[in-house]
PQR file of N, CA, C, O and H, with PARSE charges and radii, in Angstrom:
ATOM      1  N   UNK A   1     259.319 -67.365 124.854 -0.4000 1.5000
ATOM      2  CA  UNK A   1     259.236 -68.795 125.115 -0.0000 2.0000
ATOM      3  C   UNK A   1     260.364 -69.484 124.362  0.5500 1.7000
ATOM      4  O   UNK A   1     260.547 -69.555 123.147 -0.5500 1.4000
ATOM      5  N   UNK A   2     261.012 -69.928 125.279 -0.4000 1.5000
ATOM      6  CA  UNK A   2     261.852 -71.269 124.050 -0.0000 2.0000
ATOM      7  C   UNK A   2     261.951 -72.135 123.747  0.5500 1.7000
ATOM      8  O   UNK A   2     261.388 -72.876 124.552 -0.5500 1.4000
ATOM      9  H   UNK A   2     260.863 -69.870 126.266  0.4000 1.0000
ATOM     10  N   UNK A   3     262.562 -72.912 122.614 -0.4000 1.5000
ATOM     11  CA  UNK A   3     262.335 -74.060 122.210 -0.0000 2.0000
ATOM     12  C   UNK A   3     262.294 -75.020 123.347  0.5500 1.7000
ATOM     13  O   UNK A   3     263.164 -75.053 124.217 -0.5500 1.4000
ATOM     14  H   UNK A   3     263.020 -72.309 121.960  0.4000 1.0000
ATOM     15  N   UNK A   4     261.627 -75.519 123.324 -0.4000 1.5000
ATOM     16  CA  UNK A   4     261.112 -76.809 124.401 -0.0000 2.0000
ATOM     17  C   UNK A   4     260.929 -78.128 123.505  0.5500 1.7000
ATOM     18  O   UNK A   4     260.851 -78.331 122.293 -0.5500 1.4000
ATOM     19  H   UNK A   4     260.920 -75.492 122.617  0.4000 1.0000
ATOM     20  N   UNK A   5     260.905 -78.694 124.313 -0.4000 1.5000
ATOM     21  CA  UNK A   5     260.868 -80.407 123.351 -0.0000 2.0000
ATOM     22  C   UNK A   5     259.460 -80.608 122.597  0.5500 1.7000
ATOM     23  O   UNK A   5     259.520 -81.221 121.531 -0.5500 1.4000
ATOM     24  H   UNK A   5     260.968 -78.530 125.297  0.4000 1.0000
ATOM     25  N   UNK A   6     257.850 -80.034 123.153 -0.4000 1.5000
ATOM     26  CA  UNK A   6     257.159 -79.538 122.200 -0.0000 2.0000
ATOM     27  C   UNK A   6     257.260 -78.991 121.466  0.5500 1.7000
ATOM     28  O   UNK A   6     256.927 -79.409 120.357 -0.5500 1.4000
ATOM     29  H   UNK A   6     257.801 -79.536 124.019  0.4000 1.0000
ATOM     30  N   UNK A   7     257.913 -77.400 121.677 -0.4000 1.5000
ATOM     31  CA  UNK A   7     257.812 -76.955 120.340 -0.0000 2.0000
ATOM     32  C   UNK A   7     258.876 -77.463 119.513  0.5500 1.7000
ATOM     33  O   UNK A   7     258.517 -77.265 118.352 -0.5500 1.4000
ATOM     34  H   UNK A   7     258.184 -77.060 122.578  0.4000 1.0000
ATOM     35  N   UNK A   8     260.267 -78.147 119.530 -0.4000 1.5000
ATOM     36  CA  UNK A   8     260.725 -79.214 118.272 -0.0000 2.0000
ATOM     37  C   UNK A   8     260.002 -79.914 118.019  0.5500 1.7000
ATOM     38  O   UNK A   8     259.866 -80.129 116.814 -0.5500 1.4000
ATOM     39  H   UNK A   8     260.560 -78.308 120.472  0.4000 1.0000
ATOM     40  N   UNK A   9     259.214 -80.594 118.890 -0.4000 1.5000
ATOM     41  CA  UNK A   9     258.169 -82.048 117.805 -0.0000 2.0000
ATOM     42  C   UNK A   9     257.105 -81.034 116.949  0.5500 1.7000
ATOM     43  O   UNK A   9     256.443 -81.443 115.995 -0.5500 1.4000
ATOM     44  H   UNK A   9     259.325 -80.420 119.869  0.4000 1.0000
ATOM     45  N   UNK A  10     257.077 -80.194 117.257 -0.4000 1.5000
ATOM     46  CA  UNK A  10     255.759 -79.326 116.101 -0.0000 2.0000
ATOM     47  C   UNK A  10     256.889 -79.007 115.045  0.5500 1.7000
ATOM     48  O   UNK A  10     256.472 -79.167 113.898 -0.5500 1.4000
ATOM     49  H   UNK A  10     257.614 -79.863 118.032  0.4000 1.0000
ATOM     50  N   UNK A  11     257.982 -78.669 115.107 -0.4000 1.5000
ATOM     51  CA  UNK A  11     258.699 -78.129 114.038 -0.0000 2.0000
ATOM     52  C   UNK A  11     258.882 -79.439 113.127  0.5500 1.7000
ATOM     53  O   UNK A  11     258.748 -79.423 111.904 -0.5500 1.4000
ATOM     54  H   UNK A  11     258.321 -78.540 116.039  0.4000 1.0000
ATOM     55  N   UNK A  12     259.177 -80.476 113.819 -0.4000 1.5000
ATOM     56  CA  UNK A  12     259.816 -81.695 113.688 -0.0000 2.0000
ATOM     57  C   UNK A  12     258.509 -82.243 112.565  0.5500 1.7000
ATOM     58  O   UNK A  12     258.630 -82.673 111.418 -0.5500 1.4000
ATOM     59  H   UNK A  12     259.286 -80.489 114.813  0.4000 1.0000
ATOM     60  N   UNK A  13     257.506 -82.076 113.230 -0.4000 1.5000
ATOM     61  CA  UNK A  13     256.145 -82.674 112.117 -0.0000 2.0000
ATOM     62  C   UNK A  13     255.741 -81.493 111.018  0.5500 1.7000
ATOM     63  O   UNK A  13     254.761 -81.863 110.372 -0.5500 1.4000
ATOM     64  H   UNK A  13     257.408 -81.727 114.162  0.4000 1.0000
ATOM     65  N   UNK A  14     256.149 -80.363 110.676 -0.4000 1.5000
ATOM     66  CA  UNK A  14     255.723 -79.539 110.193 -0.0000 2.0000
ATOM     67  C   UNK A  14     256.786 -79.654 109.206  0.5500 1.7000
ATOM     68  O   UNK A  14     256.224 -79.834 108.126 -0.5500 1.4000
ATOM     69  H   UNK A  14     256.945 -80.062 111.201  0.4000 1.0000
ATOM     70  N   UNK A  15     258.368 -79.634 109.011 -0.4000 1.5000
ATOM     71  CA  UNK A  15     259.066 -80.385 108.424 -0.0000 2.0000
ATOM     72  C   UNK A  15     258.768 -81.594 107.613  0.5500 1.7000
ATOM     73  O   UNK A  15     258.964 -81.671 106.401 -0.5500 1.4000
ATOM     74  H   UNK A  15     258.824 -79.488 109.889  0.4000 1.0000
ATOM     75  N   UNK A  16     258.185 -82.716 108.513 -0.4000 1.5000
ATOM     76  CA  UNK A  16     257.965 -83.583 108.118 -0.0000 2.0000
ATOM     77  C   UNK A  16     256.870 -83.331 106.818  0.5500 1.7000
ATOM     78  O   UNK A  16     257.052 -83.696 105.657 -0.5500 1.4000
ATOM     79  H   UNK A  16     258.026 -82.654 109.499  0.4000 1.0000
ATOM     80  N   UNK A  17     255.913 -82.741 107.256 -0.4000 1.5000
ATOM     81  CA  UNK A  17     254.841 -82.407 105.996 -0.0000 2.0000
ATOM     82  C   UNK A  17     255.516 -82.231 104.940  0.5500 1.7000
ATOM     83  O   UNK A  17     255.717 -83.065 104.057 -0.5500 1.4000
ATOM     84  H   UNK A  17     255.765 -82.445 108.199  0.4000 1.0000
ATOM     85  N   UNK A  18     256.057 -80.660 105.012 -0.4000 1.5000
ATOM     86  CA  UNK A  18     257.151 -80.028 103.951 -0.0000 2.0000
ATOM     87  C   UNK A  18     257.876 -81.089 103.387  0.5500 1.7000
ATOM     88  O   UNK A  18     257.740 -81.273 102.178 -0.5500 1.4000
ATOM     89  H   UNK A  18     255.894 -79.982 105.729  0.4000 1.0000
ATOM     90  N   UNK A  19     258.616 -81.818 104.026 -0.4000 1.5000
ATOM     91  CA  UNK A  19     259.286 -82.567 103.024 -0.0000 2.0000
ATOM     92  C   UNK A  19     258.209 -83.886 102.477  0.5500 1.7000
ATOM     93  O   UNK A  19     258.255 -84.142 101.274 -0.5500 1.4000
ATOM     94  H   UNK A  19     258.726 -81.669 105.009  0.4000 1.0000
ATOM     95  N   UNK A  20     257.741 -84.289 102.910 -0.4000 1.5000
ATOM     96  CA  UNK A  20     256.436 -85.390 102.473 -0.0000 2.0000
ATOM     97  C   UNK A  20     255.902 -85.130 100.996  0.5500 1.7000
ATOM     98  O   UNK A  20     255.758 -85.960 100.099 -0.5500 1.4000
ATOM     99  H   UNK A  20     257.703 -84.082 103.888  0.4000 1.0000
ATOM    100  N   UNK A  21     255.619 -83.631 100.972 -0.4000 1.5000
ATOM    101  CA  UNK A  21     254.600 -82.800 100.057 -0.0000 2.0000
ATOM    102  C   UNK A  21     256.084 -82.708  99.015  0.5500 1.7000
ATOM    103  O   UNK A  21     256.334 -83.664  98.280 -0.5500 1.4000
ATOM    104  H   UNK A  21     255.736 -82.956 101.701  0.4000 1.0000
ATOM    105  N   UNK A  22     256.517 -82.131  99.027 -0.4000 1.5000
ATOM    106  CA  UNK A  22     257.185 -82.218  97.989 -0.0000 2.0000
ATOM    107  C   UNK A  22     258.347 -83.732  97.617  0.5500 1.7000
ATOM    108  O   UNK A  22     259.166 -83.620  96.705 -0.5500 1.4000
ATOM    109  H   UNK A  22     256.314 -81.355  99.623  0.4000 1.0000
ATOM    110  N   UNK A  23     258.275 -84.759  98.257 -0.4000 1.5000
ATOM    111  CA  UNK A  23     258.366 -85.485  97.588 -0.0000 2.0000
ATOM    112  C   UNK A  23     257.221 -86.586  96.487  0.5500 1.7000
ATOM    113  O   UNK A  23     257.374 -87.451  95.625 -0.5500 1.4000
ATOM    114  H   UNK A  23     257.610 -84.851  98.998  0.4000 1.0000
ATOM    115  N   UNK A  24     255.939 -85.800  97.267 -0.4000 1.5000
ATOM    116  CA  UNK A  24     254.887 -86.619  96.297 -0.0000 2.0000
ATOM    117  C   UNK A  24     254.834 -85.376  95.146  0.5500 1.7000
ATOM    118  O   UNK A  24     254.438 -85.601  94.002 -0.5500 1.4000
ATOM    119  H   UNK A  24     255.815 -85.097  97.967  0.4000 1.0000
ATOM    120  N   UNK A  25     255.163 -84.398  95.471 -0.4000 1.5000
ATOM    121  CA  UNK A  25     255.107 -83.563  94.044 -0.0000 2.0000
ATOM    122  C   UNK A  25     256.383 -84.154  92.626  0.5500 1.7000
ATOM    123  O   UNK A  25     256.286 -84.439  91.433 -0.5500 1.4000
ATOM    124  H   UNK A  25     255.485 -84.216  96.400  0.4000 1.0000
ATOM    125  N   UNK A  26     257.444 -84.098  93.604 -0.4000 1.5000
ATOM    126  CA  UNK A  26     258.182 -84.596  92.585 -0.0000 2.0000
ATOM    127  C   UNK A  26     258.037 -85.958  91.734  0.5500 1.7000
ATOM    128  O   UNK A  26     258.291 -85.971  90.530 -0.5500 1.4000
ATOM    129  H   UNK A  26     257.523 -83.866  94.573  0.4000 1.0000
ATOM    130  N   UNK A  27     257.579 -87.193  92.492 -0.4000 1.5000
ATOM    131  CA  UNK A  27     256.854 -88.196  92.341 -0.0000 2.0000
ATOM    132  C   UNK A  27     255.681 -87.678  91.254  0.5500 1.7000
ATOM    133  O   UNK A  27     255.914 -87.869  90.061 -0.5500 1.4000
ATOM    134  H   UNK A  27     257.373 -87.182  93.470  0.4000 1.0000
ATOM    135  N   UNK A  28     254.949 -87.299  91.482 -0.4000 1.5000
ATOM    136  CA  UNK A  28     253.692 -86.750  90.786 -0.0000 2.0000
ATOM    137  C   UNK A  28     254.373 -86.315  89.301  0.5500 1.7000
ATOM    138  O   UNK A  28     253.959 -86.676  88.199 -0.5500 1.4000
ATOM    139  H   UNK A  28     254.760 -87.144  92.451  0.4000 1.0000
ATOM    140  N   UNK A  29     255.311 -85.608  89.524 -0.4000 1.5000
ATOM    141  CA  UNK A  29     255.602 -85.429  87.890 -0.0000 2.0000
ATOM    142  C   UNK A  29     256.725 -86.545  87.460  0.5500 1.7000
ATOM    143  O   UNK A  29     257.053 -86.814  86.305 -0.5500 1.4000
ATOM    144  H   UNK A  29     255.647 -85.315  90.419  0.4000 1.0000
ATOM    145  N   UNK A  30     257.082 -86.954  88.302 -0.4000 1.5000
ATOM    146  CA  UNK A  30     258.188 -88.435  86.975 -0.0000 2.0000
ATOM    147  C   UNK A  30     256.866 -88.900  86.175  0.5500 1.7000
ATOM    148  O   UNK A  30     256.709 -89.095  84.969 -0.5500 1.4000
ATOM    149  H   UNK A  30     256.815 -86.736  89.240  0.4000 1.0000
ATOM    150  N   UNK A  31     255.973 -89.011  87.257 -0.4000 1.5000
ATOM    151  CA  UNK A  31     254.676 -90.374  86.583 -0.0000 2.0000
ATOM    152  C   UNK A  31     253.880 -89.040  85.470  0.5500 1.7000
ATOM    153  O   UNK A  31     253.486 -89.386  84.357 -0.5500 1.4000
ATOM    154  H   UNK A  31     256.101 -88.853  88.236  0.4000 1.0000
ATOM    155  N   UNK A  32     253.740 -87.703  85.886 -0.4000 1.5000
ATOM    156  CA  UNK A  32     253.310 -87.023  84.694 -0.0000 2.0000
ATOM    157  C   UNK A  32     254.276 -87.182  83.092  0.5500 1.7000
ATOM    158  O   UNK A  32     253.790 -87.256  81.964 -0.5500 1.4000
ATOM    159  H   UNK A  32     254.061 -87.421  86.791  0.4000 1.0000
ATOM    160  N   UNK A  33     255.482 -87.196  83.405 -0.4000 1.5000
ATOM    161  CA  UNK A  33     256.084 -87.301  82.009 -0.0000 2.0000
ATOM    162  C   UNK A  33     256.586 -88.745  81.525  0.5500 1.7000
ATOM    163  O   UNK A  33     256.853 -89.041  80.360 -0.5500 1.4000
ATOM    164  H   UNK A  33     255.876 -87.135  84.322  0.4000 1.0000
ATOM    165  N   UNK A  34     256.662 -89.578  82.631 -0.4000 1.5000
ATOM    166  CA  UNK A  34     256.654 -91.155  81.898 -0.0000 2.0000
ATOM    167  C   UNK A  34     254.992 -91.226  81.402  0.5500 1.7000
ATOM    168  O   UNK A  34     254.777 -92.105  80.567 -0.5500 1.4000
ATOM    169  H   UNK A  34     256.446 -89.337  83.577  0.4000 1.0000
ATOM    170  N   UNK A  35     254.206 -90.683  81.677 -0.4000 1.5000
ATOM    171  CA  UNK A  35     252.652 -91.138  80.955 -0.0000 2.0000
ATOM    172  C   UNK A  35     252.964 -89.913  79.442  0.5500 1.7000
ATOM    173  O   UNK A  35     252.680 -90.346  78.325 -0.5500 1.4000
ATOM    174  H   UNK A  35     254.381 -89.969  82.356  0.4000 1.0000
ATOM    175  N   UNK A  36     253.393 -88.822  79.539 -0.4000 1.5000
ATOM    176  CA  UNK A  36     253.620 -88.421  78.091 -0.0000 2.0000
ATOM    177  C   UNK A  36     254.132 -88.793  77.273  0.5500 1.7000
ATOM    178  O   UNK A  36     253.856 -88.570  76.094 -0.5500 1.4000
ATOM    179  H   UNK A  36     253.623 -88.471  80.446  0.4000 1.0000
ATOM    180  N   UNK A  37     255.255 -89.642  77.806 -0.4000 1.5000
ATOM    181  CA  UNK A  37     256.305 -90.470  76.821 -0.0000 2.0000
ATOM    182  C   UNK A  37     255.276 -91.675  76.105  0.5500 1.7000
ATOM    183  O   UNK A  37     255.453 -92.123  74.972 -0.5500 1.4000
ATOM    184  H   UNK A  37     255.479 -89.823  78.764  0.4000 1.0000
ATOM    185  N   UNK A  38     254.637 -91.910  76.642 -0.4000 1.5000
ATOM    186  CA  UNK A  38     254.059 -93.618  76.634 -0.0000 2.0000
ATOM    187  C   UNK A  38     252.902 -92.655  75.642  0.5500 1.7000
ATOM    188  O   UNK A  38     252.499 -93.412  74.758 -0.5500 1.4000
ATOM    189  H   UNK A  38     254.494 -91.546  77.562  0.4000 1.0000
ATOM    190  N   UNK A  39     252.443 -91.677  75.542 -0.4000 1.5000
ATOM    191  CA  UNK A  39     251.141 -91.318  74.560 -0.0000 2.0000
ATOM    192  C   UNK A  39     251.997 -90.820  73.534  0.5500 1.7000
ATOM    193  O   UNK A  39     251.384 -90.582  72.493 -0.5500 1.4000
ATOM    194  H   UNK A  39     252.770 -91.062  76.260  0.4000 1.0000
ATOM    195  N   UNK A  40     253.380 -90.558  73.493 -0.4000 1.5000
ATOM    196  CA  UNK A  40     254.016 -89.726  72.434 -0.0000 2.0000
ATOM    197  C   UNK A  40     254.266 -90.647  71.681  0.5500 1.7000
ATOM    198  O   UNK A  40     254.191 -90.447  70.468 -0.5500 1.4000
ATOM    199  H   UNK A  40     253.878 -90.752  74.338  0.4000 1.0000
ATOM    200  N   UNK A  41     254.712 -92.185  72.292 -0.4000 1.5000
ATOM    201  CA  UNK A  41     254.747 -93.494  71.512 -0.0000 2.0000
ATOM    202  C   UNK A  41     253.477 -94.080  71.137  0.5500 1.7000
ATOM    203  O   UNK A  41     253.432 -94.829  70.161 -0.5500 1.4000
ATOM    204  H   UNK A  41     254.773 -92.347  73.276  0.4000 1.0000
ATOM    205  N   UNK A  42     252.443 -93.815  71.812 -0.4000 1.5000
ATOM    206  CA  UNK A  42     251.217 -94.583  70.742 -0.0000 2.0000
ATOM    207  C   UNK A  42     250.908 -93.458  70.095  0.5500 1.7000
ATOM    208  O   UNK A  42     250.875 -93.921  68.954 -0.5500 1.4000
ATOM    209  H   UNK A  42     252.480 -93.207  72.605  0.4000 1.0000
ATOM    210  N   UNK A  43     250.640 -92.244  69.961 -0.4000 1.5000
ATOM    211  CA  UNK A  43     250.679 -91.230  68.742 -0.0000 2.0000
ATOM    212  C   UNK A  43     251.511 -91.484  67.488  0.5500 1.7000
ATOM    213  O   UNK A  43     250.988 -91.751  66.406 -0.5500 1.4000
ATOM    214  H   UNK A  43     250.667 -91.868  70.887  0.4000 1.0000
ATOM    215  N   UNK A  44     252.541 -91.410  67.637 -0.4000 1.5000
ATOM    216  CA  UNK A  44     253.669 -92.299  66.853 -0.0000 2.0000
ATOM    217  C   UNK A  44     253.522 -93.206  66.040  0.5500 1.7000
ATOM    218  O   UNK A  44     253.686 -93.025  64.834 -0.5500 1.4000
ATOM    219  H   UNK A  44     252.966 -91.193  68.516  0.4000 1.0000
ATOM    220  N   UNK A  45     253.116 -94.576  66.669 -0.4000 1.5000
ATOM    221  CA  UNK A  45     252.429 -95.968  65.891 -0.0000 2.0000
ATOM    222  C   UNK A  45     250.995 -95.433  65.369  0.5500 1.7000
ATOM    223  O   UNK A  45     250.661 -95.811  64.247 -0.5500 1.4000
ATOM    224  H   UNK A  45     252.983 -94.723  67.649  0.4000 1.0000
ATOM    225  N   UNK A  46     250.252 -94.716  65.976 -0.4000 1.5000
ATOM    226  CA  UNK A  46     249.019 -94.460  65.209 -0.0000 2.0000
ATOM    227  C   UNK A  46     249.390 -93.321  64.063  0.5500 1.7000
ATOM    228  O   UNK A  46     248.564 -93.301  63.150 -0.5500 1.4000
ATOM    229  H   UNK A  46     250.524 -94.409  66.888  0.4000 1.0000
ATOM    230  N   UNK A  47     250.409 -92.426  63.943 -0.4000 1.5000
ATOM    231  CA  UNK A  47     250.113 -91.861  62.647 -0.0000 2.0000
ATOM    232  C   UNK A  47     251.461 -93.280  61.649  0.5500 1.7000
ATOM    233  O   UNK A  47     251.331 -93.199  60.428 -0.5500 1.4000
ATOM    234  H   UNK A  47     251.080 -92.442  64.685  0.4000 1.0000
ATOM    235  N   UNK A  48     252.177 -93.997  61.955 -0.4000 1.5000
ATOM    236  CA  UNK A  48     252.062 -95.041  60.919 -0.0000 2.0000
ATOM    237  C   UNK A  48     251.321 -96.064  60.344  0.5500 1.7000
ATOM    238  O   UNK A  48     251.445 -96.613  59.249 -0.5500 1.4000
ATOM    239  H   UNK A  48     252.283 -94.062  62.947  0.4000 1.0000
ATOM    240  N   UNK A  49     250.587 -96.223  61.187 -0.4000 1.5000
ATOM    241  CA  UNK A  49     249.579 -97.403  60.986 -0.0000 2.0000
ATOM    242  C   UNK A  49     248.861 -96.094  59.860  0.5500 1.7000
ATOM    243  O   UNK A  49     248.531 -96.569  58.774 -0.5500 1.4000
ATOM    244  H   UNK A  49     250.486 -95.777  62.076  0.4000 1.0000
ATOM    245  N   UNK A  50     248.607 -94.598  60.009 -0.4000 1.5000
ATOM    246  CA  UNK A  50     247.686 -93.787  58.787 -0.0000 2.0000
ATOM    247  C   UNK A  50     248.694 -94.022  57.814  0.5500 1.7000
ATOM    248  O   UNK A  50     248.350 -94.701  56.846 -0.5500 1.4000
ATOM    249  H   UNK A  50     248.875 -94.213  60.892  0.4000 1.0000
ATOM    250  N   UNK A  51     250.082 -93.530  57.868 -0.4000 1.5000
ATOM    251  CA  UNK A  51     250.710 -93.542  56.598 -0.0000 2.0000
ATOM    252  C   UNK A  51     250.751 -94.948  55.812  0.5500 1.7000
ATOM    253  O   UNK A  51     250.861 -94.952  54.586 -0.5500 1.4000
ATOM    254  H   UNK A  51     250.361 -92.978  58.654  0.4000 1.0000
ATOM    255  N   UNK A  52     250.677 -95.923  56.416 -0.4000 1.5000
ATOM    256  CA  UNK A  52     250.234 -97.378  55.646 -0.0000 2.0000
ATOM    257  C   UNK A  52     249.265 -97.099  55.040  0.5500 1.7000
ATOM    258  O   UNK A  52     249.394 -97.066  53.816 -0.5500 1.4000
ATOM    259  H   UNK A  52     250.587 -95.920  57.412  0.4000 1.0000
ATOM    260  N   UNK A  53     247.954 -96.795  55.610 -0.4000 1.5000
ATOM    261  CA  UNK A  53     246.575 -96.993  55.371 -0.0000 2.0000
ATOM    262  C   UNK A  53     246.832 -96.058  54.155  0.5500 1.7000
ATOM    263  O   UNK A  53     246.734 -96.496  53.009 -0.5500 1.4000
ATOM    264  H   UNK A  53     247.850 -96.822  56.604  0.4000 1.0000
ATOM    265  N   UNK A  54     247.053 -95.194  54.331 -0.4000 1.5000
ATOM    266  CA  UNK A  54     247.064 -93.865  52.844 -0.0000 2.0000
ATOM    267  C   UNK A  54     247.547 -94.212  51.826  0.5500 1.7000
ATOM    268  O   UNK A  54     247.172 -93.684  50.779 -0.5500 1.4000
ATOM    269  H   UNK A  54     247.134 -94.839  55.262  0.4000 1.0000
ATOM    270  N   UNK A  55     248.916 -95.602  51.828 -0.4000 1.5000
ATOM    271  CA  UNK A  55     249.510 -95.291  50.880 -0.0000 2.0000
ATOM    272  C   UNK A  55     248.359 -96.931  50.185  0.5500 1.7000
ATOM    273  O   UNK A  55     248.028 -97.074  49.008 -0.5500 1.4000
ATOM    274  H   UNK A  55     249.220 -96.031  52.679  0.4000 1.0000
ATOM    275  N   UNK A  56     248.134 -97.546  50.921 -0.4000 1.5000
ATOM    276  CA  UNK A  56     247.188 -98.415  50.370 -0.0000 2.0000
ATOM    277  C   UNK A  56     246.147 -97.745  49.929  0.5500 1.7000
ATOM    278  O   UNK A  56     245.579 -98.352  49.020 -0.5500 1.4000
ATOM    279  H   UNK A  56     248.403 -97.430  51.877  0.4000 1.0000
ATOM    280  N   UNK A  57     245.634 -96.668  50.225 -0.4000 1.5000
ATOM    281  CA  UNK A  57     244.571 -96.209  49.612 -0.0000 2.0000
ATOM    282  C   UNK A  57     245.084 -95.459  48.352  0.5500 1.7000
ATOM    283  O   UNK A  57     244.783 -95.773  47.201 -0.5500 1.4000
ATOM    284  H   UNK A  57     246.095 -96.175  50.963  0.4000 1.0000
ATOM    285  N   UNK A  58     245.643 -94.750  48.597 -0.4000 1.5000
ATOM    286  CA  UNK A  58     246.687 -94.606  47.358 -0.0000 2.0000
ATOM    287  C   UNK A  58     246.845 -95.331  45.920  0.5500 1.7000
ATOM    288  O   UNK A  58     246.852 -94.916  44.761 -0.5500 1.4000
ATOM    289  H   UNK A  58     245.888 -94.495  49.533  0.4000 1.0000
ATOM    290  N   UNK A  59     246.968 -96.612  46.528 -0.4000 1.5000
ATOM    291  CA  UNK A  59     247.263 -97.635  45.269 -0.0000 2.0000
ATOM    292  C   UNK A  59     246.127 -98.428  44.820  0.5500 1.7000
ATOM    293  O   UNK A  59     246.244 -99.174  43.847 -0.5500 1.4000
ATOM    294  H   UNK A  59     246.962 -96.949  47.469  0.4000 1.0000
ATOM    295  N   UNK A  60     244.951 -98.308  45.514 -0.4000 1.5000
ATOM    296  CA  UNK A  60     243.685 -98.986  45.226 -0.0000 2.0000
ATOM    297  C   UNK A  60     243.280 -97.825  44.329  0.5500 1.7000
ATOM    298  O   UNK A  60     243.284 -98.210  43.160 -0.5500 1.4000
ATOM    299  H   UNK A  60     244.856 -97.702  46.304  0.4000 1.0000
ATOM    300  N   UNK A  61     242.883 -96.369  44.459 -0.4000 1.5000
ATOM    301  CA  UNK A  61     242.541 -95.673  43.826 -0.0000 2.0000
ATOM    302  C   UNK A  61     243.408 -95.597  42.541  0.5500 1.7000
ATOM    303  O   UNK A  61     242.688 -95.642  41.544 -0.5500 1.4000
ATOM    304  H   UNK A  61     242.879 -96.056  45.409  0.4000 1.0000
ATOM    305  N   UNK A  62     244.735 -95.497  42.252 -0.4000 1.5000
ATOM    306  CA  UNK A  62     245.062 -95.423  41.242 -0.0000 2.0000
ATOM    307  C   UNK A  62     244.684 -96.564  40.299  0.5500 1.7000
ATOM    308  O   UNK A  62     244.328 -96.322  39.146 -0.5500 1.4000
ATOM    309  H   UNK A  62     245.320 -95.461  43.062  0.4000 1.0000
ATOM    310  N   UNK A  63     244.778 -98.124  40.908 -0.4000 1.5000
ATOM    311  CA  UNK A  63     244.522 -99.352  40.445 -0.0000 2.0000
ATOM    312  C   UNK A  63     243.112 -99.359  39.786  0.5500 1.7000
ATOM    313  O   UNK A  63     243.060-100.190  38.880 -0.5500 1.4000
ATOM    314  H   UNK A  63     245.067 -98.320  41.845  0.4000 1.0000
ATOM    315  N   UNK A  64     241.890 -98.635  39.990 -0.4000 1.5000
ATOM    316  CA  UNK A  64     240.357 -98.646  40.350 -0.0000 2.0000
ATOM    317  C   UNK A  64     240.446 -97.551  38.970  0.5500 1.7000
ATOM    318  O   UNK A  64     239.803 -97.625  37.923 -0.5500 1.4000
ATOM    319  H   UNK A  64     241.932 -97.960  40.727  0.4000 1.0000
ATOM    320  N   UNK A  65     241.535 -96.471  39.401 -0.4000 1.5000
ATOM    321  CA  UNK A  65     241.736 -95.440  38.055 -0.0000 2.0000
ATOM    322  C   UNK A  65     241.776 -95.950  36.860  0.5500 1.7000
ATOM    323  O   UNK A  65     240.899 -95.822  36.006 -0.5500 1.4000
ATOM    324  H   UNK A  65     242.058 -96.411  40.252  0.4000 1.0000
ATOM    325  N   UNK A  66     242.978 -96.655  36.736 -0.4000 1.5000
ATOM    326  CA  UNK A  66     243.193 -97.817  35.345 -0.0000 2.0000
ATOM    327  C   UNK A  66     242.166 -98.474  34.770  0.5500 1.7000
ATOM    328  O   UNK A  66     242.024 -98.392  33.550 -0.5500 1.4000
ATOM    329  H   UNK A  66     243.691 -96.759  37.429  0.4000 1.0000
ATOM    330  N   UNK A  67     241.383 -99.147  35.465 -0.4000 1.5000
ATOM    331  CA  UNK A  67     240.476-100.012  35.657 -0.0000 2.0000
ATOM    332  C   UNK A  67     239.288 -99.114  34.502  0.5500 1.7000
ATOM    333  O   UNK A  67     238.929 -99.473  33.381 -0.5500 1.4000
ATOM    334  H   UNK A  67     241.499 -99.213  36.456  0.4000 1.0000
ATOM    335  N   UNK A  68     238.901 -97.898  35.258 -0.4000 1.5000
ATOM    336  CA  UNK A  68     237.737 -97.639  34.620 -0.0000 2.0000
ATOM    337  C   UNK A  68     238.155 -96.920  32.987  0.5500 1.7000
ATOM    338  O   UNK A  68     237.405 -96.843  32.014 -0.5500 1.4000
ATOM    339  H   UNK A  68     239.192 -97.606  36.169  0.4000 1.0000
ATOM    340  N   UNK A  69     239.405 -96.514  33.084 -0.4000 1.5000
ATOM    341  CA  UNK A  69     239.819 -96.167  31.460 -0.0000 2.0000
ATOM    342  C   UNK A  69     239.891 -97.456  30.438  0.5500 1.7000
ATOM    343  O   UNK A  69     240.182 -97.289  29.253 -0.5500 1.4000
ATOM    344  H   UNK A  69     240.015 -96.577  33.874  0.4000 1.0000
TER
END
């Protein structure tokens, strides 16, 4: 049998899938690693916001130290 103008429109939509599918794959991962970036930056601010907190705790305990000698 040969190509006939049906069987190009089946190739033609079967293509079409193929390329469809992998442009939502590629799509699918920009948005997977722009959302890692964006948790690698609030990970980030949350362990400074600890190193603040520590070093204030830090200085209350030593202050609290003095205190009771």
């Amino acid at each position: 049998m040969a190509l006939g103008e049906v069987g190009l429109d089946k190739l033609d939509v079967i293509l079409a899938i193929i390329v469809g599918t992998l442009a939502a794959i590629v799509y699918s991962l920009r948005v997977l690693v722009s959302m890692e970036r964006r948790i690698a930056r609030i990970e980030m601010h949350i362990e400074r916001v600890v190193d603040r907190l520590m070093k204030e705790e830090t200085k209350i305990e030593k202050e609290l130290s003095k205190r009771k000698k």
